[in-house]
Structures are given as C-alpha cells and as structure tokens.
C-alpha positions in Angstrom: 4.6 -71.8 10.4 6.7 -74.9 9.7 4.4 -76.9 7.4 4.3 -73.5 5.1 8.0 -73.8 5.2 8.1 -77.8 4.5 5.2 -77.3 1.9 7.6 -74.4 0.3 10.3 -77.2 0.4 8.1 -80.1 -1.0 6.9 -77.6 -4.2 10.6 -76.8 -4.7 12.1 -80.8 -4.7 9.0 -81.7 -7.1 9.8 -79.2 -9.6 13.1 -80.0 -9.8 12.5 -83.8 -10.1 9.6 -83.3 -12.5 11.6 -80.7 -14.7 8.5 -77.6 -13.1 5.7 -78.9 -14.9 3.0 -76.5 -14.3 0.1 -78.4 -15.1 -2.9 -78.4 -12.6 -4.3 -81.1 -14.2 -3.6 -83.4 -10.9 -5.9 -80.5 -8.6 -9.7 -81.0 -8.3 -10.1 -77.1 -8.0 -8.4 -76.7 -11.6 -11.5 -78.5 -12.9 -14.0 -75.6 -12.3 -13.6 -74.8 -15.7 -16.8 -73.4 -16.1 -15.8 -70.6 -13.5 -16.1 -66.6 -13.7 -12.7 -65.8 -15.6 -9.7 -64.5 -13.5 -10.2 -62.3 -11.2 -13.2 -61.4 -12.1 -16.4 -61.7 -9.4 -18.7 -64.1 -9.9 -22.5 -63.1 -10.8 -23.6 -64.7 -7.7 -21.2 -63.8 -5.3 -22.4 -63.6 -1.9 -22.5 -59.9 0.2 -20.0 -59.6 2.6 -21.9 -57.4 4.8 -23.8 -60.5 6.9 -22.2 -63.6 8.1 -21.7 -66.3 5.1 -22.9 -69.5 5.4 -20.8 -72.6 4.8 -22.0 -72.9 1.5 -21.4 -69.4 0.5 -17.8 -69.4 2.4 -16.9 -72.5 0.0 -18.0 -70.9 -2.8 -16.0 -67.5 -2.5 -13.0 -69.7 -1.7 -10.5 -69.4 -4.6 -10.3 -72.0 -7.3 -7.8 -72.7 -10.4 -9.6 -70.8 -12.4 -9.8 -67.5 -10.3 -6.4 -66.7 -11.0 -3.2 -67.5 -13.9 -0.4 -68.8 -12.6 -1.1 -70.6 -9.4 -2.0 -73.9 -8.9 -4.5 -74.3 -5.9 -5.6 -77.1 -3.8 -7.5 -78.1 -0.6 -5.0 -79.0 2.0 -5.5 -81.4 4.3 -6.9 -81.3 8.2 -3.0 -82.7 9.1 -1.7 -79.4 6.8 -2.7 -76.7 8.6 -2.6 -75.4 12.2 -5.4 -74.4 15.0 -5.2 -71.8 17.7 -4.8 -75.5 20.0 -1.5 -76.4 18.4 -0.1 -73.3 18.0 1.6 -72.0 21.5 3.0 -68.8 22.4 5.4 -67.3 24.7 4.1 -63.9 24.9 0.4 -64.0 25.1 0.4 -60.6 23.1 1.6 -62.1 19.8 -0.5 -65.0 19.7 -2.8 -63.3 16.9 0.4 -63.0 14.5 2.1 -66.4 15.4 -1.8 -67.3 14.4 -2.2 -65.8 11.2 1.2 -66.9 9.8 0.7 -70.2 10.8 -3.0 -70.4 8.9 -4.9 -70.1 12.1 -7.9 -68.5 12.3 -8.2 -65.9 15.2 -11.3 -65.2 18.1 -14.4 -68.0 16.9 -15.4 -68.2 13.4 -18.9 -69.6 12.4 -17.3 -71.2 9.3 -13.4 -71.9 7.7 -12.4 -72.2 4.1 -8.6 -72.5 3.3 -6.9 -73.5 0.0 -3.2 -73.5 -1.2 -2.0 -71.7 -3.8 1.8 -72.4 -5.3 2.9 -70.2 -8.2 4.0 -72.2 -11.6 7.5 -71.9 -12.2 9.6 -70.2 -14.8 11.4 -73.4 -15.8 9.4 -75.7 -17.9 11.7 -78.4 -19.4 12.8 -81.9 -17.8 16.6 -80.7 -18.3 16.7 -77.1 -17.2 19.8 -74.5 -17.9 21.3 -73.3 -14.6 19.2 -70.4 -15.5 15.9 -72.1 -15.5 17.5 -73.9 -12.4 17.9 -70.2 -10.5 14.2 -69.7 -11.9 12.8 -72.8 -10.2 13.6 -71.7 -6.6 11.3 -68.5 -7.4 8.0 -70.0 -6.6 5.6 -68.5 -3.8 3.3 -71.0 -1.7 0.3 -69.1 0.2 -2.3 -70.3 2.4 -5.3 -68.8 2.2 -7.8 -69.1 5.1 -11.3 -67.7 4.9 -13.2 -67.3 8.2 -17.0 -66.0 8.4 -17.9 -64.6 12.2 -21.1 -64.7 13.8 -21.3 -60.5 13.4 -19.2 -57.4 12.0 -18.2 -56.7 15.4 -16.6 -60.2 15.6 -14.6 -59.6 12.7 -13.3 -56.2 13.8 -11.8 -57.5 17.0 -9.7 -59.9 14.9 -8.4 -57.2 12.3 -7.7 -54.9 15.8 -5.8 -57.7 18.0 -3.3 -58.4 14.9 -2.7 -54.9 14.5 -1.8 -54.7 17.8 0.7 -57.5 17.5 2.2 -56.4 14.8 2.8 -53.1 16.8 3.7 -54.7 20.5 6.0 -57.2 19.0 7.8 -56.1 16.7 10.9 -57.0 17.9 10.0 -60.7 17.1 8.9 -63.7 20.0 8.9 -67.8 20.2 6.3 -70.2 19.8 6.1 -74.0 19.3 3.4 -75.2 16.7 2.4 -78.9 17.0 5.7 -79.1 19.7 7.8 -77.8 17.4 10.2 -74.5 17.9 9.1 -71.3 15.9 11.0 -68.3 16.3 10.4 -64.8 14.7 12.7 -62.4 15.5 10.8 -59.2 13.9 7.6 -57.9 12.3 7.5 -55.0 10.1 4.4 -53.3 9.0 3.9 -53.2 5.7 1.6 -51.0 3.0 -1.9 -53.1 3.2 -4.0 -53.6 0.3 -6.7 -51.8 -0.8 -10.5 -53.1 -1.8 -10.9 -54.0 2.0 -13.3 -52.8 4.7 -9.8 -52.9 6.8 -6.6 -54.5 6.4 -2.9 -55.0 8.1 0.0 -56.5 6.1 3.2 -57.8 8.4 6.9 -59.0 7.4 8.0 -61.7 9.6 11.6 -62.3 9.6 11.2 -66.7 10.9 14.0 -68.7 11.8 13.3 -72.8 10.7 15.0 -75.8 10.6 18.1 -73.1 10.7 17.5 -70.9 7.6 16.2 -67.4 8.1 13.9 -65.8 5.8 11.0 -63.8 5.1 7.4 -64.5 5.4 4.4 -62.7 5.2 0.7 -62.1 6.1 -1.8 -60.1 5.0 -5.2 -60.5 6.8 -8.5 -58.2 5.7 -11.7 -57.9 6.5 -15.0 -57.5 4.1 -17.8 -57.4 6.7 -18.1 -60.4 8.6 -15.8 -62.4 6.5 -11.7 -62.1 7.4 -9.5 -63.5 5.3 -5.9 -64.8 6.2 -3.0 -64.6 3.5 -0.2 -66.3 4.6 3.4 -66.5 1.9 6.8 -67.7 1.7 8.8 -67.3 -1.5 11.1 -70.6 -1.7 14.0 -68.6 -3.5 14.0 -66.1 -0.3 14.2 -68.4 2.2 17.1 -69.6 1.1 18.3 -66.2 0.7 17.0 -64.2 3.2 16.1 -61.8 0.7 13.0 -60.2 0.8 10.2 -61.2 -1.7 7.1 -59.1 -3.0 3.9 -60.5 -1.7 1.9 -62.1 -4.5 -0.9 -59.5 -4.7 -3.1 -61.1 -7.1 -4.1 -63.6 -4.2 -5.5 -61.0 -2.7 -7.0 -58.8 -5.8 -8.8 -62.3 -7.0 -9.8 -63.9 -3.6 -11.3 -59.9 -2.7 -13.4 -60.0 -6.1 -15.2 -63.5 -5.1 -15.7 -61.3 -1.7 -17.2 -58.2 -3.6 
C-alpha cells in the first residue's frame, strides 16, 4: 500500500514544482495516438469469456488515449508489490491487503498493470492559493490486469475478497516489503456495473502517520480480473473521503467487452 501512497506523494511535489503541467508528452502509452477514442472498445478487442493470452492482456491494458484526463504509465517491477512481499497478520484478509497493495490474488496465467494519475486543475507555474487547494485534488490508481487459467479460477478470486471485505471489516496489520501497513476498517461499497461480478471496499490506511481513504475495486469479465486500486492526494491529507474515479473502470471494462 505504501508505494501507492509515496507515488500519491511524488505526483503531488512535481505538480507543485512544475506549476501541474498536464502534458503526457513524457509517457510512451500517450503515444498510441492512433488508438480507439476514449472509452470506446476497440474493434479487435479480445472476448473475455476464455483465458487471454499475454498479447491480448497487453493489449486490453489501458493506454493515454483510452481515457481524458489521466496520464498513464507502465510502472516499474520495483513499483508494485507481490503476494511474496506483502505479509499479513490475519490470514483471512490477505486477499484485501492484496488487492490494495496491486497484488494479484490465487495464480494468474498473465499480469498487465499501468498507472494512471489524474491532471490537475492548476495549470500555471505561479498558481493562486486556489489553484494551490486544486493541486492536492489528484487521484493515482493502479490498475492490475490478471488472466487465469479458467472461469473457475477467476471466481475464487472475486469470492475470497468478498469475504475479506466482510470478515474484516474492522481493519487488520500487515508489513509490505518489511514495512508496517495498518488498516483499521473496510467498508463495502456500491460496485460497478458492466462486470460479470464485482466488489468495491473503502479502506481507512494509516501511513507514515496520516490517515486516509483508499480504495479498491476488483471485477471479473470471464477469466480476466481486474484490480483497481486509488488514493486521492487531497484526502489523505484530509481524511476525507474521495469518490472513486469511475471512468478507470468504465474505459478499462470497454477494452474488456
């Protein structure tokens, strides 16, 4: 969960330095210009209903042009988590300390993940103090997009986060890559639609000593589950809550359809 956090973090101090230049210019994704246009699915889009292959899993993955206002990128093997590094106190809530921390859950045949950060409001090198407020409002999500030997595969992920959601919902403790996590509760949330199934959790995370919201969303299309993990900058600070930026899910479920 941390290196979502420090990610969050690293978005925040760039925009601020840079005045929240938006451009995507510097990501190789935001190159596919030649794309399908946002949120739309692609001609060739692969069915979900059998396992994917590598090739097809890459190419479902999202990409600049997908969807307005993010900024996506391929993050690195030291960015992201496995089920090896991630360690947790009660065996039960291992599949949700996984899928907030990007992991994928039971043995996929194939992984995808990408990065998204939402552009900030602020767009000048000497922002107002409102433009300043704005630039804490940006949402970083990892995506992670598994394909499982079978249907049957997929299901037993989509039911063993369910569960966790439900059996520890008064919160647990982990350590990812030796470091202290702490969650001290899960809420269910309303999942999204277009899905074969679909569970979305609120994760209240203590790091580094600031406590705020996170959350996942993981769905299944056939054999393929996908992983949606968020943190809103501006609400870890706060501790507010934050809406979950939707259109991840609406575009990356079109490139599954």
């Amino acid at each position: 969960m941390s290196r979502i956090v420090t990610a969050a973090a690293t978005v925040l101090s760039l925009a601020l330095v840079v005045g929240c230049d938006s451009s995507d210019s510097g990501t190789e994704d935001a190159k596919a210009s030649s794309a399908a246009p946002a949120g739309s699915p692609s001609a060739s889009a692969p069915s979900a209903a059998t396992p994917l292959t590598a090739a097809e899993l890459k190419k479902a993955s999202l990409t600049a042009s997908d969807i307005d206002g993010f900024s996506v990128k391929t993050p690195g093997k030291g960015d992201v988590y496995s089920q090896a590094t991630v360690k947790v106190a009660k065996s039960a809530c291992a599949p949700v300390a996984y899928a907030l921390s990007g992991a994928p859950l039971g043995k996929p045949s194939v992984t995808e993940q990408r990065q998204l950060t939402s552009k900030s409001k602020a767009s000048s090198a000497s922002p107002s103090a409102d433009e300043l407020e704005s630039a804490y409002d940006v949402s970083v999500s990892l995506v992670t997009l598994s394909s499982y030997p079978d249907q049957a595969a997929a299901e037993a992920v989509l039911k063993s986060v369910t569960d966790a959601g439900t059996a520890c919902a008064g919160g647990f403790t982990a350590k990812a890559d030796g470091e202290d996590e702490k969650v001290t509760k899960l809420v269910t949330d309303t999942a999204p639609k277009g899905a074969d199934e679909a569970v979305a959790l609120t994760a209240t995370a203590v790091q580094d000593g600031s406590t705020g919201p996170m959350k996942v969303v993981v769905l299944r299309k056939g054999a393929t589950v996908a992983y949606f993990t968020a943190i809103n900058v501006a609400s870890f600070i706060s501790g507010d809550d934050f809406e979950f930026p939707s259109e991840i899910v609406d575009a990356q479920l079109a490139k599954l359809s």
